[in-house]
VOBA-1610 file (N, C-alpha, C; in pm, whole numbers, padded with zeros to 5 digits, always signed):
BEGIN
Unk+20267+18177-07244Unk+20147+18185-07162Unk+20053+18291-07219Unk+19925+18242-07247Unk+19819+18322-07279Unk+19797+18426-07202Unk+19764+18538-07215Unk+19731+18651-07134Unk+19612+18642-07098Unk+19616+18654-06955Unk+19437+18647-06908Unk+19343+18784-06954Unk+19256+18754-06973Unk+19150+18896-06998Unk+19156+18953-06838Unk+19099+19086-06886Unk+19059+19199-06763Unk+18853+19154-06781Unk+18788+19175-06625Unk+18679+19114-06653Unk+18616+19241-06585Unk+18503+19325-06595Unk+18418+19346-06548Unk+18250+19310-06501Unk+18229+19279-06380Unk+18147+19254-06347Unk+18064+19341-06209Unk+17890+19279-06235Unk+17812+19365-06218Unk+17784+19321-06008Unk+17815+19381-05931Unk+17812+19281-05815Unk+17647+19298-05752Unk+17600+19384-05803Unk+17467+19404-05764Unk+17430+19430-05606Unk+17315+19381-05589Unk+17299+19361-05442Unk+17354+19267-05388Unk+17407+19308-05218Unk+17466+19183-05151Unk+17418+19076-05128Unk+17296+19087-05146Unk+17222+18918-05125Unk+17235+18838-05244Unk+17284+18870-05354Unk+17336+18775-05449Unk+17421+18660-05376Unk+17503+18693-05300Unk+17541+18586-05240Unk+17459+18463-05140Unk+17394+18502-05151Unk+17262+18388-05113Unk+17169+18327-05235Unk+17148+18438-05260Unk+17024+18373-05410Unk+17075+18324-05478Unk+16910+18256-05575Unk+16979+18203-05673Unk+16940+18320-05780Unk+16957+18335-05860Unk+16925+18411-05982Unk+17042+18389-06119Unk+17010+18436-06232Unk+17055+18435-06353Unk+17223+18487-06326Unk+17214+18633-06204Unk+17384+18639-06211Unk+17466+18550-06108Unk+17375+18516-06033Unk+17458+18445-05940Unk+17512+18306-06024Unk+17443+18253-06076Unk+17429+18116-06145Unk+17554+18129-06281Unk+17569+18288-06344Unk+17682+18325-06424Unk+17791+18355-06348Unk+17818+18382-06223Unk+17907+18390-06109Unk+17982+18291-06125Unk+17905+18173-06074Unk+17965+18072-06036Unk+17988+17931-06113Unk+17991+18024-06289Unk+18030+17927-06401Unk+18190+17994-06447Unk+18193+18171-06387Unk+18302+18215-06416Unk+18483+18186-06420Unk+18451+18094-06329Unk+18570+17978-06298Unk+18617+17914-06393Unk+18554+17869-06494Unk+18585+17736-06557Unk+18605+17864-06650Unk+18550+17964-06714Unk+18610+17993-06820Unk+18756+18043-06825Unk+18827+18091-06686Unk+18938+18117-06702Unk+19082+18056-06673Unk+19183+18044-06687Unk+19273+17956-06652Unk+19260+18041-06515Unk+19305+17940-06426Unk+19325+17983-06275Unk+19455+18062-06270Unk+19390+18187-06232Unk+19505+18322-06174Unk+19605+18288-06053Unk+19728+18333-06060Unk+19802+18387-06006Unk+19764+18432-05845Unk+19679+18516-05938Unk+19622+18619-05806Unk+19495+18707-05882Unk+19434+18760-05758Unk+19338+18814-05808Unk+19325+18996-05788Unk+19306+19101-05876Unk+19340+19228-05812Unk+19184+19252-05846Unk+19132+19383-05737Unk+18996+19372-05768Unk+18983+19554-05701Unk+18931+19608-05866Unk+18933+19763-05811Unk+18746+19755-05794Unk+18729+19818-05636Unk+18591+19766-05641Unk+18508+19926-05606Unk+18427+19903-05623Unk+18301+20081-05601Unk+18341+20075-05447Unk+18343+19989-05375Unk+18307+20010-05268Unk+18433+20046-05164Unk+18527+20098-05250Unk+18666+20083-05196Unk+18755+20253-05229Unk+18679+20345-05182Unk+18702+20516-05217Unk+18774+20576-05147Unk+18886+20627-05246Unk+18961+20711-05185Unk+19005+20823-05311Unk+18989+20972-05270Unk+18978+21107-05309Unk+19101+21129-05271Unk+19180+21156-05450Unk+19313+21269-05423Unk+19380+21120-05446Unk+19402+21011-05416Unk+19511+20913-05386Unk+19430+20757-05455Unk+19530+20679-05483Unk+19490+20525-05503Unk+19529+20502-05388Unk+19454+20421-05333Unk+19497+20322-05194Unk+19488+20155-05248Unk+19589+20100-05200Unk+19576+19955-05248Unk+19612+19876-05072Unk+19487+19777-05086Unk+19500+19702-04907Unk+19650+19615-04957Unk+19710+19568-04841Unk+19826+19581-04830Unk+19815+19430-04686Unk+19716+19421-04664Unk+19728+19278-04550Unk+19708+19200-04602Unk+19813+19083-04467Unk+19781+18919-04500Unk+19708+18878-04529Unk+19587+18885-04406Unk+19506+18802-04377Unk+19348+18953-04381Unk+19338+18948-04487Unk+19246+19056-04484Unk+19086+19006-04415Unk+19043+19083-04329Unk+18878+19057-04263Unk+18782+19060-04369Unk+18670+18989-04372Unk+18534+19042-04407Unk+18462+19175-04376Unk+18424+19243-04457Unk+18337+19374-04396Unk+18186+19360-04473Unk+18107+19418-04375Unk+17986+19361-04420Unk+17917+19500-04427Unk+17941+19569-04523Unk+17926+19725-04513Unk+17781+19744-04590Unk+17689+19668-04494Unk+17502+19698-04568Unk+17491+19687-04437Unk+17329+19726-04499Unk+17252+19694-04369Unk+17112+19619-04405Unk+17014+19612-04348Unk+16871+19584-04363Unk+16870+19456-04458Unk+16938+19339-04423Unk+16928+19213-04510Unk+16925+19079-04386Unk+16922+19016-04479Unk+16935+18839-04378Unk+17004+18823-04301Unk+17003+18787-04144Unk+17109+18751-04053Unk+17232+18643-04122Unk+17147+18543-04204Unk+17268+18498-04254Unk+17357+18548-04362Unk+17318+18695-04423Unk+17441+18718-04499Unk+17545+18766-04429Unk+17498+18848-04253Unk+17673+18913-04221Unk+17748+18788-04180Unk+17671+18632-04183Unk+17739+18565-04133Unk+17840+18494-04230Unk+17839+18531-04349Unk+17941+18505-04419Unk+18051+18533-04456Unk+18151+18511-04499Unk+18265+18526-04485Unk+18404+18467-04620Unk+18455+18524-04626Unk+18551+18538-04748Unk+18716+18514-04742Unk+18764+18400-04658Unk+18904+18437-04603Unk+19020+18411-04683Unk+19013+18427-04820Unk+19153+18433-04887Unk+19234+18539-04869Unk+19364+18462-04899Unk+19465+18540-04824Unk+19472+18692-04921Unk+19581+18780-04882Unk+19582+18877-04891Unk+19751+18869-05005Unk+19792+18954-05046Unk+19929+18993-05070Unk+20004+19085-05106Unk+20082+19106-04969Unk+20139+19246-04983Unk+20251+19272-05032Unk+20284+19180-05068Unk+20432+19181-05173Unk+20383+19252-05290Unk+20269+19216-05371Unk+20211+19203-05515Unk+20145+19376-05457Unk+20076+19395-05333Unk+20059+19535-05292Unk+20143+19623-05358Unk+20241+19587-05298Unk+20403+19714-05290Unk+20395+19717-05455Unk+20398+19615-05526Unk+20455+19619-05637Unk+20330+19723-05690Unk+20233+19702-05656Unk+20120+19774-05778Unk+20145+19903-05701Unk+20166+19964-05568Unk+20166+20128-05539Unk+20287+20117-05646Unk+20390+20086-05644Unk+20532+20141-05736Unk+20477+20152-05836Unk+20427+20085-05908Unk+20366+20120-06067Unk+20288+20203-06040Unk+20148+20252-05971Unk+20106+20386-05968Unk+20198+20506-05960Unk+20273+20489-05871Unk+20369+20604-05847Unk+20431+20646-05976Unk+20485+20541-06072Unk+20537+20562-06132Unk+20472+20639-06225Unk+20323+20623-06261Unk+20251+20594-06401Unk+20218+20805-06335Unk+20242+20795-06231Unk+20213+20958-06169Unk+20088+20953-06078Unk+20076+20901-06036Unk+19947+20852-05935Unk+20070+20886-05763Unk+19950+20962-05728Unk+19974+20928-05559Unk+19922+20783-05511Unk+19982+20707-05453Unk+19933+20576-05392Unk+20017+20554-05303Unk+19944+20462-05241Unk+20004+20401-05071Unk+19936+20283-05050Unk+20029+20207-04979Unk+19962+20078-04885Unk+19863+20104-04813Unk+19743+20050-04800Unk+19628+20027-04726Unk+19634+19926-04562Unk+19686+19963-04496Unk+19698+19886-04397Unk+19547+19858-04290Unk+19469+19741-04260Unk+19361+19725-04228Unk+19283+19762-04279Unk+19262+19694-04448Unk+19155+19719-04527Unk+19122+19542-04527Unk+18992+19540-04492Unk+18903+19452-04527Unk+18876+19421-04656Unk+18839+19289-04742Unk+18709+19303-04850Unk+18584+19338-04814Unk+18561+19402-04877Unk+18435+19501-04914Unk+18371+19410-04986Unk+18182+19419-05008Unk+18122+19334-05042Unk+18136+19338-05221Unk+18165+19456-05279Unk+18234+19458-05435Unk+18330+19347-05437Unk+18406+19310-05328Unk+18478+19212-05363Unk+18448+19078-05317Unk+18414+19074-05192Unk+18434+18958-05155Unk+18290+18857-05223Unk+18214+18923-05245Unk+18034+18848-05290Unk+18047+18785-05396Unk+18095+18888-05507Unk+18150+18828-05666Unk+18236+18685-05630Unk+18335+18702-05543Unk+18456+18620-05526Unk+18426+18486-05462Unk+18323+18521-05401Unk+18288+18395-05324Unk+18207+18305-05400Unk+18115+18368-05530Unk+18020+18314-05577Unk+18127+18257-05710Unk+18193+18324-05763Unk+18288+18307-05867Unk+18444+18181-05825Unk+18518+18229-05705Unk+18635+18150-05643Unk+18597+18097-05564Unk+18484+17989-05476Unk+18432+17946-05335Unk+18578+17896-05249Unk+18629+17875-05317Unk+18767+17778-05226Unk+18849+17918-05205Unk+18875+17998-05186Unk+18871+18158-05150Unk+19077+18094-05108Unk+19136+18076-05267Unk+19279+17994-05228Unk+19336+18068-05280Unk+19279+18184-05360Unk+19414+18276-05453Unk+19394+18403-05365Unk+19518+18429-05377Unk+19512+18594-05314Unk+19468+18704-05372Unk+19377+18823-05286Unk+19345+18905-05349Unk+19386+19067-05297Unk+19429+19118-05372Unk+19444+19307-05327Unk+19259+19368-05410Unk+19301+19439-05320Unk+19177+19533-05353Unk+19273+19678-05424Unk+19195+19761-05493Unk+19255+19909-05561Unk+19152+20012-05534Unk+19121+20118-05507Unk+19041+20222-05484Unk+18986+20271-05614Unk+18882+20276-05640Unk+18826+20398-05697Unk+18832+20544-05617Unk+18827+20640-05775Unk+18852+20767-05636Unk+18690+20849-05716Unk+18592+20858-05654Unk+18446+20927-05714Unk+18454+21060-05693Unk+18602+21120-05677Unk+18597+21267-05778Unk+18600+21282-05866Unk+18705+21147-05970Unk+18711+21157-06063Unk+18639+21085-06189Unk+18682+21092-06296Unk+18580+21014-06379Unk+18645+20946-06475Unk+18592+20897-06591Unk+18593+20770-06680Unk+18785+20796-06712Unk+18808+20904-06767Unk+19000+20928-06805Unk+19060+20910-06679Unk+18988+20944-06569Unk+19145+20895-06476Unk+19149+20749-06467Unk+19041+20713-06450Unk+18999+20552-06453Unk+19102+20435-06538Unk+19064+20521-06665Unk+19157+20393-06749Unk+19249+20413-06790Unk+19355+20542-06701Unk+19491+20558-06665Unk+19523+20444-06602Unk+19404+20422-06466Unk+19452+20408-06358Unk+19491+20211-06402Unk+19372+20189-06500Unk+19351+20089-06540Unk+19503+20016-06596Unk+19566+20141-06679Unk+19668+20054-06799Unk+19787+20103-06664Unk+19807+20163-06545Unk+19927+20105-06439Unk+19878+19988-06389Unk+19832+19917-06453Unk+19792+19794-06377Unk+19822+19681-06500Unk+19831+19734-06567Unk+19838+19630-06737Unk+19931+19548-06702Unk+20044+19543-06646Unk+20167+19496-06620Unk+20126+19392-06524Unk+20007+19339-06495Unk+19999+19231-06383Unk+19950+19145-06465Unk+19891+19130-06601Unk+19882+19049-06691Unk+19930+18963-06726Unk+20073+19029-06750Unk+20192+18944-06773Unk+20226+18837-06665Unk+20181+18845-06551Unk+20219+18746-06463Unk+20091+18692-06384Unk+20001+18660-06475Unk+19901+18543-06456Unk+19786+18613-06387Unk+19810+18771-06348Unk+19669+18819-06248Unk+19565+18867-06305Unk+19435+18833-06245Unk+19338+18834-06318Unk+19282+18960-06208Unk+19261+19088-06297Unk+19229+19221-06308Unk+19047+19226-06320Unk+19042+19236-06196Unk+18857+19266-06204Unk+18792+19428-06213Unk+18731+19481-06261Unk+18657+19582-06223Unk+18533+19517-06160Unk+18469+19559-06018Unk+18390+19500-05950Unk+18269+19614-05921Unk+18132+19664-05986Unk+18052+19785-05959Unk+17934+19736-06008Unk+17852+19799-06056Unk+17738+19781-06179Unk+17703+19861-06251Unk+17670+19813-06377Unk+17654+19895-06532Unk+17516+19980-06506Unk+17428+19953-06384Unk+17320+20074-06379Unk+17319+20028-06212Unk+17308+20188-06146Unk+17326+20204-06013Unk+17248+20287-05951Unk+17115+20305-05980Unk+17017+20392-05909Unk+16930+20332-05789Unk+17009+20300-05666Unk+17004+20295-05533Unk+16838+20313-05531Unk+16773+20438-05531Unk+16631+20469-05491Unk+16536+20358-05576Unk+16582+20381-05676Unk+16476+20302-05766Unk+16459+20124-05747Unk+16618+20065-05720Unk+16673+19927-05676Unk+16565+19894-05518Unk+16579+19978-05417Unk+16543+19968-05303Unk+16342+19972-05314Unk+16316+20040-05387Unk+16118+20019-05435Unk+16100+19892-05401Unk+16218+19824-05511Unk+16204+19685-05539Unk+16226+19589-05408Unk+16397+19590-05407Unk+16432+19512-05319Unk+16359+19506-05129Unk+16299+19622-05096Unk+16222+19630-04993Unk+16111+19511-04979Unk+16015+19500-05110Unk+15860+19422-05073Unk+15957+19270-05151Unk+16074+19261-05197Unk+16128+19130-05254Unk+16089+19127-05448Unk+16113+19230-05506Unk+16045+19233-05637Unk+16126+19204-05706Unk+16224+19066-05723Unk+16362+19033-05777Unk+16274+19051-05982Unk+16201+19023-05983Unk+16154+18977-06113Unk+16048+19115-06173Unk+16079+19223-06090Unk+15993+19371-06147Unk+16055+19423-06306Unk+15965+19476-06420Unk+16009+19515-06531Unk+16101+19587-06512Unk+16178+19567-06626Unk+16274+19687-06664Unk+16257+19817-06723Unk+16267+19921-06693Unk+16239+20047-06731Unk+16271+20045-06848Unk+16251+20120-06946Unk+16315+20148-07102Unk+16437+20285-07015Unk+16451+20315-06940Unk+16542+20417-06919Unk+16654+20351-06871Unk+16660+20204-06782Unk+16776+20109-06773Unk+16870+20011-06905Unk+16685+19943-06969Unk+16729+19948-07074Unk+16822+19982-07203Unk+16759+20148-07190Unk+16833+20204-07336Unk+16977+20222-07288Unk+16974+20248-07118Unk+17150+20269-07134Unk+17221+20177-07115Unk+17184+20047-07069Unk+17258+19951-07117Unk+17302+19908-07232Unk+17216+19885-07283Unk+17221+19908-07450Unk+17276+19940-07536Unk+17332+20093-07492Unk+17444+20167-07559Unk+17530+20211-07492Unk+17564+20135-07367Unk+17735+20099-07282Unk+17751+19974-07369Unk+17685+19864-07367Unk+17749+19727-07443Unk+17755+19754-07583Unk+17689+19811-07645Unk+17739+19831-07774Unk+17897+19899-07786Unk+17862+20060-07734Unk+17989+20135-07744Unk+18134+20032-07688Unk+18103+19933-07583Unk+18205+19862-07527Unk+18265+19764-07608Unk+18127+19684-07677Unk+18191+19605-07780Unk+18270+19689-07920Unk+18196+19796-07954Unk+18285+19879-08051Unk+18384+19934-07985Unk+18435+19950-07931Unk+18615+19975-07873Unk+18578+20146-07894Unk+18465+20175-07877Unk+18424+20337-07856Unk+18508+20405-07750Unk+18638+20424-07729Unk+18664+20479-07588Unk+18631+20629-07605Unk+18612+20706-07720Unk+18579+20819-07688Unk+18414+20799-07666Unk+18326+20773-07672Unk+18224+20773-07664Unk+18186+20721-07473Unk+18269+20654-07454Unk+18283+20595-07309Unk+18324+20674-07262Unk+18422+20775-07263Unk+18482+20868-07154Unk+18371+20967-07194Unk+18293+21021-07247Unk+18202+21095-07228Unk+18029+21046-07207Unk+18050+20934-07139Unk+17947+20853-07168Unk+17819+20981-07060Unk+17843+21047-06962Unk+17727+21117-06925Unk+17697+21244-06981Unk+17753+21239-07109Unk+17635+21338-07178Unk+17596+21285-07273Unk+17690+21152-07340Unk+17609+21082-07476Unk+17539+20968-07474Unk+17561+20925-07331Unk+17468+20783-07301Unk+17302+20852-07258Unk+17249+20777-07299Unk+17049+20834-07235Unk+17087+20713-07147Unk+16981+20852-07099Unk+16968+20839-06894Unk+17064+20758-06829Unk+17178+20855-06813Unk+17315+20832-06746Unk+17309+20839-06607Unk+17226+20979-06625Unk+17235+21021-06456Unk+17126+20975-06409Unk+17010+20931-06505Unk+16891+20841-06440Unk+16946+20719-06343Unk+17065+20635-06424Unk+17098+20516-06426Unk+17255+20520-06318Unk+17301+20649-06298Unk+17377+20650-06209Unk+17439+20789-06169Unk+17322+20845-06025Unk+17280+20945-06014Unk+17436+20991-05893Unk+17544+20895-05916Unk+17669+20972-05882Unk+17752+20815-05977Unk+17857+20841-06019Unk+17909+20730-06050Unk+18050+20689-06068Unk+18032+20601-05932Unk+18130+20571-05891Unk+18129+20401-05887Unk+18035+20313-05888Unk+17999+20233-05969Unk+18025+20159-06103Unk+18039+20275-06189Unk+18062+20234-06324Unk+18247+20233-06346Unk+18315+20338-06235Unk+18457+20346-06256Unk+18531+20232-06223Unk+18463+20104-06201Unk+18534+20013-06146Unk+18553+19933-06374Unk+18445+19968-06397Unk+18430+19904-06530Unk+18605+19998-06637Unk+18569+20109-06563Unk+18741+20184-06684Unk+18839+20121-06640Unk+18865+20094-06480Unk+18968+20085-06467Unk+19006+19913-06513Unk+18893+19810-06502Unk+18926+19675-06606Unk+18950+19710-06781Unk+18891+19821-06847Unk+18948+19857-06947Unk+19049+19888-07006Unk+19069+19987-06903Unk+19193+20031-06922Unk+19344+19924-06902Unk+19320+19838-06840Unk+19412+19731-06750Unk+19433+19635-06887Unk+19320+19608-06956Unk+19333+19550-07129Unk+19447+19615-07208Unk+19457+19700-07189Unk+19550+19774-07316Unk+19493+19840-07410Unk+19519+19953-07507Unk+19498+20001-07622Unk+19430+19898-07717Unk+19324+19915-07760Unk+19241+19846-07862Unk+19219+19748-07803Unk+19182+19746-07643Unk+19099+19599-07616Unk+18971+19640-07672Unk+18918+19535-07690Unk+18732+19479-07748Unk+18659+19432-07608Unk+18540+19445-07617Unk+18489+19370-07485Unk+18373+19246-07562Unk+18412+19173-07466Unk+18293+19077-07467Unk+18205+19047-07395Unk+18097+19057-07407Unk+17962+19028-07306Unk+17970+18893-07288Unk+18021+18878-07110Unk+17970+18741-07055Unk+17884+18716-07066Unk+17764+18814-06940Unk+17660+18786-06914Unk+17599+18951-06924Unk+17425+18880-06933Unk+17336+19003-06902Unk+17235+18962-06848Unk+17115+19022-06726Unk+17054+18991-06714Unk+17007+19084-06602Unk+16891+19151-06549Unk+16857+19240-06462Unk+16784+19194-06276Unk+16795+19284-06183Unk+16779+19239-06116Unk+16738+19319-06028Unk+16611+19279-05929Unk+16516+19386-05921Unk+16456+19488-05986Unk+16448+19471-06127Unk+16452+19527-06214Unk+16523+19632-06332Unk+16584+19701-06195Unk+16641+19846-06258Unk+16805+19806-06226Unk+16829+19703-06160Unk+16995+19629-06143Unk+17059+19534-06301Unk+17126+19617-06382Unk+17183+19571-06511Unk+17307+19520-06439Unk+17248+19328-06440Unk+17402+19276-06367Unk+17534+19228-06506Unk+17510+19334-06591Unk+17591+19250-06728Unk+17737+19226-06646Unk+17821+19152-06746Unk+17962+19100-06702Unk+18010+19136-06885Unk+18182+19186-06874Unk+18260+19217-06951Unk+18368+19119-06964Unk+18485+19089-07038Unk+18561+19035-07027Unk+18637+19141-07187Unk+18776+19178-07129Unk+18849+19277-07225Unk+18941+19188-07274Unk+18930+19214-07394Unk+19044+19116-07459Unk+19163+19196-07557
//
């Protein structure tokens, strides 16, 4: 059995799950490129916990609709694949092991990092998914520790998401997304650092990546806390030593939203 890639992707704003646009439309071709998983593990931005990994741990996990100020019909959507807490237990033991504090998550919802991608990407919502915490004390090295205790789910068909976005400046996104400016220019300051995350990513740069906020331009322009981008180490790290990345997709949204997609091989 072929080993599935680790994928990072960009989840953007929650109304992707309504629109149409360039990532939604790469969303929901993401299917066909992969053999159908096992299961699905998904370390998402929107899923923080400081000092500890938390991994959800329910059946039947809820929807959480953790925005605000959008369409009545997006809280009305909903994400109900099952949950699995068997495959839970197993991934806290491998943290524990790898030296990570971790624990079961009991009444954790998907979060829109997960469930928006998933819905637009899996619609028949039939494979099970755990969620994994980012922790936004820490940064890019704990990340793709946290990434390779997870390498071991490879081997048994699970497909390992990092779920955030490659540029995350909230103030600048909201200019836009307020008057509806899905199609506003791109800054040369979103630009250039995209630019040289996909390069360094495709060159297997990991030192250049773990120091990416002092050698990437406009890091902190592009992600003025980042916790966002740690969902991208920990799919790296989950590749193994000398993964390569490949650019799915790229394409921006509201201007200053870099929705690229990764796939680690």
């Amino acid at each position: 059995m072929s080993l599935l890639p680790t994928l990072f992707v960009s989840h953007g704003s929650p109304d992707i799950a309504l629109a149409r646009t360039p990532a939604t439309d790469f969303l929901k071709t993401l299917r066909q490129r992969l053999p159908r998983p096992e299961a699905i593990v998904v370390a998402s931005a929107h899923f923080e916990a400081e000092g500890h990994v938390a991994v959800s741990g329910d059946a039947h996990p809820e929807t959480i609709h953790d925005f605000g100020g959008f369409a009545r019909e997006l809280y009305e959507l909903s994400y109900p694949a099952p949950g699995d807490p068997k495959r839970a237990a197993e991934i806290v033991a491998s943290l524990q092991q790898a030296g990570f504090r971790s624990a079961v998550a009991a009444r954790r919802g998907f979060d829109h990092g997960t469930w928006v991608p998933l819905r637009l990407a899996f619609p028949e919502a039939d494979i099970p998914v755990v969620q994994v915490s980012v922790d936004p004390s820490q940064g890019p090295e704990h990340h793709l520790r946290l990434g390779a205790a997870l390498s071991f789910l490879r081997e048994r068909g699970v497909l390992v998401v990092g779920s955030g976005s490659l540029t995350h400046n909230l103030r600048a996104a909201f200019a836009h997304l307020r008057v509806g400016e899905r199609d506003a220019p791109t800054p040369a300051w979103v630009s250039d650092f995209a630019r040289w995350m996909g390069e360094k990513l495709v060159a297997g740069d990991r030192a250049a990546l773990e120091a990416y906020r002092d050698e990437a331009p406009f890091a902190r322009e592009n992600h003025p806390t980042d916790e966002h981008l740690m969902p991208l180490y920990v799919a790296l790290g989950a590749a193994g030593e000398g993964a390569r990345a490949e650019k799915l997709h790229e394409s921006r949204d509201y201007g200053v939203l870099a929705m690229e997609a990764f796939a680690f091989h």
